[in-house]
C-alpha positions in Angstrom: 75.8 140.4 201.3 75.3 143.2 198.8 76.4 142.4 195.5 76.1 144.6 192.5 77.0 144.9 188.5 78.6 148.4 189.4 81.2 146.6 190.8 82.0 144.1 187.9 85.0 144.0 186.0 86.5 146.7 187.7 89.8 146.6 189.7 89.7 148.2 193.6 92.7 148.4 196.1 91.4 147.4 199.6 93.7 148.9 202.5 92.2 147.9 205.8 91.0 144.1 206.7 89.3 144.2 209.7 85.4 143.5 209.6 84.3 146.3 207.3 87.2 145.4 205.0 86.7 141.7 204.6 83.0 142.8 203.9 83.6 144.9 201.2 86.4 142.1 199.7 83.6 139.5 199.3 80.9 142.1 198.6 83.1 143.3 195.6 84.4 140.0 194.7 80.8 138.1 194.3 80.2 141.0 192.1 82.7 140.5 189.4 85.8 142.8 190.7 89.3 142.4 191.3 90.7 143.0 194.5 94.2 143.9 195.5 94.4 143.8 199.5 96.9 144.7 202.1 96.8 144.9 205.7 99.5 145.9 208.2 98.8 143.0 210.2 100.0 139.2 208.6 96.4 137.6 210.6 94.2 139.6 208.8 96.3 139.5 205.3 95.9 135.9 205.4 92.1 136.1 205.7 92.1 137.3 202.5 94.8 135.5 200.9 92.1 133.0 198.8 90.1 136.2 197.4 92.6 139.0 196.8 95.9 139.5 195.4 98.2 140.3 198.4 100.4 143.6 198.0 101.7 146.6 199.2 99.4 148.7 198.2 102.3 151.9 198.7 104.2 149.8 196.5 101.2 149.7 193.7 101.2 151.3 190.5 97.6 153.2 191.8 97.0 153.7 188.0 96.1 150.2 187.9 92.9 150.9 190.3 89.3 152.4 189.7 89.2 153.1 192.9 91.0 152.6 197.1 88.8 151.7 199.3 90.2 152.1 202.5 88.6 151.7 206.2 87.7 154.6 208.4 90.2 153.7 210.9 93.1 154.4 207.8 94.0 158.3 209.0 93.6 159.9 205.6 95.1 163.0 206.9 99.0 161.0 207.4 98.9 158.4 205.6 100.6 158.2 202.3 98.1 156.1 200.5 95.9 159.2 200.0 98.3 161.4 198.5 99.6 158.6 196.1 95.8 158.3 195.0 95.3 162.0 194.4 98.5 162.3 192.3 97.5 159.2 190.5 93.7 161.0 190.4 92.6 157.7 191.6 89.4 158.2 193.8 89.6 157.0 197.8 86.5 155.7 199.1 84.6 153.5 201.9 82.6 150.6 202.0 79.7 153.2 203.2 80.7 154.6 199.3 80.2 150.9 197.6 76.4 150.9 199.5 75.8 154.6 197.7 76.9 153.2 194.7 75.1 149.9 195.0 71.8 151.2 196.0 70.8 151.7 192.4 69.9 147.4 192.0 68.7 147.0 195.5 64.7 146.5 195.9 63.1 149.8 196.6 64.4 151.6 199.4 64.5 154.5 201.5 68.2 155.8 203.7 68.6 157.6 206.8 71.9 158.7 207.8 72.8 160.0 211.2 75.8 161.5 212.4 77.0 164.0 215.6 79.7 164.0 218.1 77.0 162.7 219.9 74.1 160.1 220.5 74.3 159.1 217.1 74.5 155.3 218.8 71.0 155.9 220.4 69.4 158.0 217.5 70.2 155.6 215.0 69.5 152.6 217.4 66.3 154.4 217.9 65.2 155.1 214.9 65.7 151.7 213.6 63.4 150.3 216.5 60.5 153.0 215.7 60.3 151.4 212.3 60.6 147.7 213.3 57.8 148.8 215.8 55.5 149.9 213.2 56.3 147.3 211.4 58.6 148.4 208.4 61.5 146.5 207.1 64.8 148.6 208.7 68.3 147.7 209.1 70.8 149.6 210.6 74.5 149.6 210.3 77.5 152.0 209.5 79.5 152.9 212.7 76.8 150.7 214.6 76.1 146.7 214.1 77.8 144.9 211.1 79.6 145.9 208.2 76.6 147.2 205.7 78.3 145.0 202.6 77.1 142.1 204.6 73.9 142.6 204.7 71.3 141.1 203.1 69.5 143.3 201.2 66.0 144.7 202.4 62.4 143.5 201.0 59.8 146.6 201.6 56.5 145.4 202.3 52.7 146.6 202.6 53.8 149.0 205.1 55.6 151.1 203.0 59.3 150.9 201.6 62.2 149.2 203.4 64.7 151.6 205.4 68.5 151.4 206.0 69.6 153.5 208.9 73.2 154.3 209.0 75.3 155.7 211.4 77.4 157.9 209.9 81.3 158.9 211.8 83.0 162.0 209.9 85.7 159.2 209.1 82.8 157.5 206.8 81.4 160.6 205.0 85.4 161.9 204.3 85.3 158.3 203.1 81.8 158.8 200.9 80.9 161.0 197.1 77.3 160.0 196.9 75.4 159.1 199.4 72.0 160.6 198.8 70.3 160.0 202.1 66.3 160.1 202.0 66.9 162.1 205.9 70.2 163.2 207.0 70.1 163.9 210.5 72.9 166.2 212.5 72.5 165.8 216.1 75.7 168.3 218.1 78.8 168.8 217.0 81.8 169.3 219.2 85.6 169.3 219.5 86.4 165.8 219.2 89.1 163.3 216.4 91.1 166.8 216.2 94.4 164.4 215.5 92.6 163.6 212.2 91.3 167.4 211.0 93.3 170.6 210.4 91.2 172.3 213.0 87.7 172.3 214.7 86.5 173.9 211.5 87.6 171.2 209.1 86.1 168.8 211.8 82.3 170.5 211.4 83.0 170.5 207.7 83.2 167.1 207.2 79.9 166.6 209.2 78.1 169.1 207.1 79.2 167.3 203.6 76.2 164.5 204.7 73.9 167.6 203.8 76.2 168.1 200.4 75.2 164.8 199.1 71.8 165.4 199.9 69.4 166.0 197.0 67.5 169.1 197.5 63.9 167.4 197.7 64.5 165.3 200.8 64.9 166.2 204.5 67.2 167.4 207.0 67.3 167.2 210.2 69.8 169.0 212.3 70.3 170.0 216.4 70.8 173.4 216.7 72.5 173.8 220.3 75.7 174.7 219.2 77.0 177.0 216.9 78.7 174.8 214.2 75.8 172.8 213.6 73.4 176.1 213.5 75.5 177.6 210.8 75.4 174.4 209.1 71.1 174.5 209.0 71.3 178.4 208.1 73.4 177.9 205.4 71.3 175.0 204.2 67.8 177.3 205.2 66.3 178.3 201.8 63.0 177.3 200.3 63.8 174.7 198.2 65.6 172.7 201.3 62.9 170.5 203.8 64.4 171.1 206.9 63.8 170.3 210.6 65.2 172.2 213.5 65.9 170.6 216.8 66.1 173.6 219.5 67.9 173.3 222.8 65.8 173.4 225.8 62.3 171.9 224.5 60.7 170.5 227.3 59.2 166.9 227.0 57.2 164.6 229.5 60.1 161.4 229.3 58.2 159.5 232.1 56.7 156.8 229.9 60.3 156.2 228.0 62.5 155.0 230.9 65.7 153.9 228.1 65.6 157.8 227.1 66.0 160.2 229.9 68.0 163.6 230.5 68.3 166.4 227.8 70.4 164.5 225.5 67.9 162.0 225.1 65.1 164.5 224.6 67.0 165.6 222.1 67.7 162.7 220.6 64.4 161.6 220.7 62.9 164.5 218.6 65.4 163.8 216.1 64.4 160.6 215.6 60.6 161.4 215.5 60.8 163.6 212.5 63.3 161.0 210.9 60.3 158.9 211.9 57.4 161.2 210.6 59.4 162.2 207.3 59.0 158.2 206.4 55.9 158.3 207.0 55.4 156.2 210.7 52.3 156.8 212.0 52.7 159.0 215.3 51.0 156.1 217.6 53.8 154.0 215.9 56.2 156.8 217.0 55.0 156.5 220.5 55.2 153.0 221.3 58.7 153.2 220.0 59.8 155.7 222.5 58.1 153.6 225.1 59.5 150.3 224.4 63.1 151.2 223.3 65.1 149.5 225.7 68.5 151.7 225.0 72.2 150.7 224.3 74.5 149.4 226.6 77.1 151.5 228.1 75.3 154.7 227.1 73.6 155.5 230.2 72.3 151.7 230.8 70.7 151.5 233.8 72.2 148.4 235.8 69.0 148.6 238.3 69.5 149.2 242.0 70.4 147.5 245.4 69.6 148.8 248.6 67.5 151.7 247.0 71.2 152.7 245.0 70.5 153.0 241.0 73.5 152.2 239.4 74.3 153.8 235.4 76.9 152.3 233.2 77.3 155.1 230.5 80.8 154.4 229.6 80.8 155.3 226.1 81.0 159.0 227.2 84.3 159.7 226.5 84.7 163.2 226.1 83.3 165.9 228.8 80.5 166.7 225.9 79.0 163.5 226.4 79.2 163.4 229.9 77.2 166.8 230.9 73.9 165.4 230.0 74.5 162.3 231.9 75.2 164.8 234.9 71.9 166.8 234.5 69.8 163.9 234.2 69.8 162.7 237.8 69.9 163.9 241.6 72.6 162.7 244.3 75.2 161.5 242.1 78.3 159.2 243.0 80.2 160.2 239.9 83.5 157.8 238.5 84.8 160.2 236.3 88.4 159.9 234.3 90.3 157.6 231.8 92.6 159.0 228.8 91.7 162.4 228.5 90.8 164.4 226.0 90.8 167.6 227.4 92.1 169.3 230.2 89.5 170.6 232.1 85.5 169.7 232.5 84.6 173.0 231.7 81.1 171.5 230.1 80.4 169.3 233.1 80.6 172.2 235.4 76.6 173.4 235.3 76.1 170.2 236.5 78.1 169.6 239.5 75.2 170.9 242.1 73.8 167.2 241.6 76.9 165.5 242.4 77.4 164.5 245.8 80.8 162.9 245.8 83.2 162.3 242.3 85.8 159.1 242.4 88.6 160.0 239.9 90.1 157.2 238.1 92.9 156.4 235.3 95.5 158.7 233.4 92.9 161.8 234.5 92.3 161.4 237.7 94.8 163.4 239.5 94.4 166.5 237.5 90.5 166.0 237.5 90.7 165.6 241.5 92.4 168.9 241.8 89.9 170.4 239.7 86.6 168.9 241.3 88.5 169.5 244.9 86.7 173.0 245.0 83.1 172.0 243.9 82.9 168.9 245.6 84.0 165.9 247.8 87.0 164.0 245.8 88.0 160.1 246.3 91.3 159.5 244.3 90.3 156.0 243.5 92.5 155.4 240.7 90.6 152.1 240.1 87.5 151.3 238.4 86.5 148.6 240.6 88.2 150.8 243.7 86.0 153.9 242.5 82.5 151.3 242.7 83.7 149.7 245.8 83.9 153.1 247.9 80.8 154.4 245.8 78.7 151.7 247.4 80.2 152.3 250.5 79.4 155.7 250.8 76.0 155.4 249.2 72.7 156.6 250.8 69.1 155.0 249.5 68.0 157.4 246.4 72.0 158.3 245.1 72.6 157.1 242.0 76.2 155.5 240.9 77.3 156.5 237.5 80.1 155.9 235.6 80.3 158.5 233.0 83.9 159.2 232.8 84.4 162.2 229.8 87.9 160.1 229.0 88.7 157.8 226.4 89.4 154.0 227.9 92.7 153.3 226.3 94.6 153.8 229.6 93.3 151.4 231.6 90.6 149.3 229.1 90.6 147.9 225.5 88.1 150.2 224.7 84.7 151.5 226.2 82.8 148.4 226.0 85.4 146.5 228.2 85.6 149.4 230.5 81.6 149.3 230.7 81.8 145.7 231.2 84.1 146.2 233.9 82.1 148.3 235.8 79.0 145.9 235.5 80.9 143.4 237.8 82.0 145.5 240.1 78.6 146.6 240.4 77.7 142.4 240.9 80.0 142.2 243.5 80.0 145.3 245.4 76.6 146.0 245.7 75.6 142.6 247.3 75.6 139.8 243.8 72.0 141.6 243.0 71.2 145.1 241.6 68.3 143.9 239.6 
């Protein structure tokens, strides 16, 4: 774990005891602090029973605190802890906060953080593969992988200094003061989390504070597709700021990188080349990267194909943002498309629906998305996951491709993405013949 003398003899509230929270308990109390916890849930109290003192932390004299370190899931926006701290003028903080504040007695380092409404999974995934390809000592964690405070901390070697790549949620940076990141990288942003912000606005503002923390010296890198994250890199534009522009559009041979293909990917791919090339990675480095990065699963995963039917799992789309890429990226689609929605209408889908040839609505959405598809294209009201596969195989010709990328959150139907994603691999197993390989 991460252990550091700016934690000792200090006194921190912990709200939150789920895996980043117990992280930060030990982290903090193998460095010397004391630790009052509290967790809505009695399981996860008693977890930390042996290390913390257990209390209501709304019952707490916040006074008593240098600091509240509460997990990203904790919506600072209703819950009362935050206000109690402010009056008290008692700072609130993340565990992504304790690394910043830590990274002052680790061994030489550099940090890359990475955040978007979009892709960040694959960019930061990516990135971290890139170096461990060129052989540099790289971790990566945040949103993505364990809790950072568990880590052990990074060696660098001859190659050149170790790297922590972070995933970054705008949860985490509300949640972070000084987190000076070596390359900050912005990949999209769009509506998404709204029941958390005062507005779209406040939603892109919280994105653009990762740029905030940023000393002026070291480099951005920011997507410039959509207008929040443009004004974001025009507002940062001056001479004394290094910063790299990812245009829409850019064409790119992705043949020889089979894990990153569509738009999306291209543009997630140039973002983490100049992440990449501002660490100094040699560009043939760089290139057997792309080549060999296998991608994540459930963001457009390719399961293989039977019967000369490719078959894509990219469940973690949840929002029609994530899905419109998924759409442009292949020909003859069998699209299973709905969950919890998040929207009313597929508005950003809609340039793509030429390639689909048929769309199988499940969950909460799929009525409402059936009567909206019904006048672009052929509509199956599965309702089902494992309906929606079974009739996609069915009605599959050689050279279709089967893709779940359903613009909805999971919640109605799954436990979250991942389960949904899972679910859709068996079908898969057992309606296309036991061996899509």
């Amino acid at each position: 774990m991460i252990i550091s003398p700016a934690f000792a003899d200090k006194h921190y509230a912990l709200l939150g005891l789920a895996r980043s929270g117990l992280a930060a308990l030990d982290a903090l109390v193998a460095s010397g602090a004391k630790v009052t916890a509290w967790d809505g849930q009695p399981d996860q109290r008693a977890l930390a029973q042996d290390k913390a003192v257990i209390a209501d932390l709304l019952e707490a004299d916040m006074t008593a605190f240098d600091a509240i370190v509460v997990s990203p899931g904790v919506p600072l926006n209703s819950n009362p802890i935050a206000a109690r701290a402010r009056a008290a003028g008692v700072p609130v903080i993340g565990d992504i906060e304790l690394f910043a504040q830590a990274r002052a007695s680790l061994p030489p380092h550099k940090l890359v953080g990475i955040t978007g409404t979009n892709g960040k999974s694959t960019t930061t995934a990516l990135i971290d593969h890139i170096l461990r390809t060129a052989g540099r000592a790289s971790l990566m964690g945040g949103n993505i992988g364990l809790p950072i405070m568990s880590r052990t901390p990074l060696e660098p070697n001859d190659l050149g200094p170790a790297v922590y790549v972070l995933e970054l949620s705008s949860y985490q940076i509300d949640l972070t003061q000084s987190l000076d990141c070596d390359v900050a990288v912005l990949l999209n942003i769009t509506p998404d989390h709204l029941d958390r912000y005062d507005g779209f606005e406040a939603y892109a503002a919280s994105k653009g504070r990762l740029f905030s923390m940023q000393s002026k010296q070291h480099e951005a890198v920011i997507g410039i597709a959509d207008t929040p994250s443009a004004l974001i890199a025009r507002q940062l534009d001056r001479p004394s700021r290094h910063i790299t522009k990812i245009a829409p559009g850019v064409c790119m041979d992705q043949s020889r990188w089979p894990s990153l293909q569509g738009p999306h990917n291209a543009q997630n791919a140039l973002a983490a080349i100049a992440a990449c090339e501002a660490l100094g990675v040699p560009n043939e480095a760089i290139d057997r990267g792309l080549e060999s990065f296998g991608g994540l699963p459930h963001r457009m995963e390719r399961l293989g194909q039977f019967g000369g039917v490719h078959f894509v799992n990219d469940s973690k789309a949840t929002n029609p943002a994530s899905t419109a890429p998924a759409l442009a990226a292949f020909d003859r689609i069998r699209w299973i498309v709905g969950g919890l929605p998040k929207d009313d209408n597929l508005d950003e889908c809609a340039p793509n629906f030429a390639n689909v040839v048929k769309a199988y609505t499940i969950g909460d959405a799929g009525p409402a998305f059936a009567r909206l598809l019904a006048g672009h294209m052929e509509v199956d009201e599965s309702e089902m996951l494992a309906t929606a596969v079974r009739r996609a195989v069915r009605d599959a010709q050689p050279g279709d491709t089967v893709l779940l990328s359903p613009a909805c959150a999971s919640f109605d139907q799954f436990r979250d993405f991942e389960a949904r994603g899972a679910c859709f691999r068996e079908a898969v197993s057992i309606y296309a013949g036991g061996d899509h390989g």
